[in-house]
C-alpha positions in Angstrom: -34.8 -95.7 61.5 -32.1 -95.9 63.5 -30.9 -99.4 65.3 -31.5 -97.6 69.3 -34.9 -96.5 67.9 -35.8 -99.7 66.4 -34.8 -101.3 69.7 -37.1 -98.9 71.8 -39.7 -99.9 69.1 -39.5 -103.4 69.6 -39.8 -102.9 73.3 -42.8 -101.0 73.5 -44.4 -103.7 71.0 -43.3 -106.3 73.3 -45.2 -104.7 76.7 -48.0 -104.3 74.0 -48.0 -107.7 72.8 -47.8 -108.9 77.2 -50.1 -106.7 78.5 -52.8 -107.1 76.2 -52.4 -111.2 75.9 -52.5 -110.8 79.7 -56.1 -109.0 79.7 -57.2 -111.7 77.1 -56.1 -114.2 79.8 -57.9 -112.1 82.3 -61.3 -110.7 80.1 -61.6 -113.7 77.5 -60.4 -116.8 79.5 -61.1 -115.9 82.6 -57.9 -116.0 84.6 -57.9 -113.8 87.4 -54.7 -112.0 88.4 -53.1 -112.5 91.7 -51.1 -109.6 93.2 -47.9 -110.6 91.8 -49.0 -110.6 88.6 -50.5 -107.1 88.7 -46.9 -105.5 89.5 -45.4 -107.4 86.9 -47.9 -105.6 84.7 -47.0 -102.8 86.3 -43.4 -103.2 85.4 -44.7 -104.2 81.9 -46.7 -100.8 81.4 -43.6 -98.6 82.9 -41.5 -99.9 80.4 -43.7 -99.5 77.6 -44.3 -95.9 78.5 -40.3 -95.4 79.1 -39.9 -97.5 75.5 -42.3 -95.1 73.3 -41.0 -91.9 75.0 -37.8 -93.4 73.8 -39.0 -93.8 70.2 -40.3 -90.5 69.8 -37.5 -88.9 71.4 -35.1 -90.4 69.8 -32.2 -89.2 72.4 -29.2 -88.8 71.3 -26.4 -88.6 74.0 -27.8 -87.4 77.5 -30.8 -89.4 78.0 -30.3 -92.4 76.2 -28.8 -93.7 79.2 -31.2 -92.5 81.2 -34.1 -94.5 79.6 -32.6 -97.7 79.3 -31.2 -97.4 82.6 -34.6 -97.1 84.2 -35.8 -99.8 81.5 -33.0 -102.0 83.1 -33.7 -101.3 86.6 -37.6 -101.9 86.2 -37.3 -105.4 83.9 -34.8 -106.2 87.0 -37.7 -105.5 89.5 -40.4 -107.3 87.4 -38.0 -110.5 86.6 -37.6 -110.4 90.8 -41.2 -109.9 91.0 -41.7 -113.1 88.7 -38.7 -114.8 90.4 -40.5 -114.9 93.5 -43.6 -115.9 92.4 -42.4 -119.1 90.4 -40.6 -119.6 93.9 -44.2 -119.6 95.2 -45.5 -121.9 92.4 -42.7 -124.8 93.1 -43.5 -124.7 97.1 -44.0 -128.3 98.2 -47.8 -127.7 99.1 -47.8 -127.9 102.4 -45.3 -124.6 102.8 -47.4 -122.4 100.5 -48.5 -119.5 102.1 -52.4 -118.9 102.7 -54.8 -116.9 100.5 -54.5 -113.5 102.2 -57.1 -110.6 101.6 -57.8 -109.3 98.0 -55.4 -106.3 96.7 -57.9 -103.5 97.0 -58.3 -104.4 100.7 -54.5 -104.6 101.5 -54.3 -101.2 99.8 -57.1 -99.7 101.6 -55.9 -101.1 105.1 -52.6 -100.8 105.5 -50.3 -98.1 105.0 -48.6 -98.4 101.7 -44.7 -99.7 103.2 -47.0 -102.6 105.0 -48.9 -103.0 102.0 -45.9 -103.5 99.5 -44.5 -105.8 102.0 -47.6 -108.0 102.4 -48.3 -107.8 98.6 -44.4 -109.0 97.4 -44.4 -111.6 99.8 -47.2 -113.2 97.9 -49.9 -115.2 99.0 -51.7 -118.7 97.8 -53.3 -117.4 94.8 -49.7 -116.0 93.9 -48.6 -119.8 94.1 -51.6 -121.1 91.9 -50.6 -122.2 88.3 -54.0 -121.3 86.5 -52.4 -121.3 82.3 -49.1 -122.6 80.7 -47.7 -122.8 77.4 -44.9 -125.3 76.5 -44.5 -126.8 79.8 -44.1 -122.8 81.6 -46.5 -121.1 83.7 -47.5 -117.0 83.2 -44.6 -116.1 85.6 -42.1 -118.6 84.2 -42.7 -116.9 80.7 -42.8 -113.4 82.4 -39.0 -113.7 83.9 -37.8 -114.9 80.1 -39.3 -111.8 79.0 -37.9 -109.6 81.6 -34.5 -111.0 80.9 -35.0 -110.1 77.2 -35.9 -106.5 78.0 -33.1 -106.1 80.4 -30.8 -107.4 77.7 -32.1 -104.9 75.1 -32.2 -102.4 77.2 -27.9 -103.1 77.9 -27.4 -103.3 74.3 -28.9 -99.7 74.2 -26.5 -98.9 77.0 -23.3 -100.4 75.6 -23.7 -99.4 71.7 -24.3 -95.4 73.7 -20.7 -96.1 75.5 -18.7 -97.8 72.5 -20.1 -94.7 70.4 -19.4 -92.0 73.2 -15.2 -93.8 73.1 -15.1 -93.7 69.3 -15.9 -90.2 70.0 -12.8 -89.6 72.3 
């Protein structure tokens, strides 16, 4: 197996690994998700699928780039995603945001630009620390991964330039 391959590999185990430790938190413990952290499984799942098309492809020049460029761009999103809810989460209490209506509602509402808006602007239950490990919440450990997948995903990018210049 080749060292892009084994990278892609390694990503899609990693969103595996996340998103089902996050429905154990969810089904098995009990923690229920706020808005924020249902994108950032979003993000999560949209890498994974990007990830194991990746493996099985196997690209060689053209799309290479393509897939860890969109794996970049999303683990970007999801880390900002995170970012703004540990933002939330270190809000003197007094300036955290109230509880707003539940994520079905919002969706059913509002028209989807509004509902975005409302939903990445986060809420109380986006603020509430419910689980941590070593000290770090959920979304503290969420942004560390994010930054790890954008960081594989540029070493995907790079080795694909350095080995398109050796080819010149």
């Amino acid at each position: 197996m080749n060292l892009q391959r084994t990278i892609y590999s390694i990503i899609f185990a990693t969103c595996v690994g996340l998103l089902s430790f996050g429905l154990y938190l969810e089904h098995a413990v009990g923690l229920e998700p706020c808005p924020l952290c249902i994108f950032q499984r979003f993000a999560y799942i949209l890498i994974a699928i990007l990830s194991l098309v990746g493996v099985i492809h196997n690209p060689k020049n053209f799309f290479a780039p393509i897939y860890s460029s969109l794996i970049f761009i999303i683990s970007v999103c999801g880390a900002g995603i995170a970012g703004r809810q540990i933002w939330l989460q270190h809000l003197p209490e007094d300036k955290i945001p109230e509880c707003g209506p539940g994520l079905e509602y919002i969706l059913d509402v509002f028209p989807i630009a509004d509902a975005l808006k409302m939903i990445l602007s986060g809420s109380g239950e986006c603020a509430e620390v419910q689980w941590r490990f070593l000290g770090f919440s959920i979304a503290e450990w969420s942004i560390l991964c994010f930054i790890s997948l954008s960081v594989a995903s540029l070493t995907i990018l790079l080795r694909q330039k350095i080995r398109s210049f050796d080819q010149t």
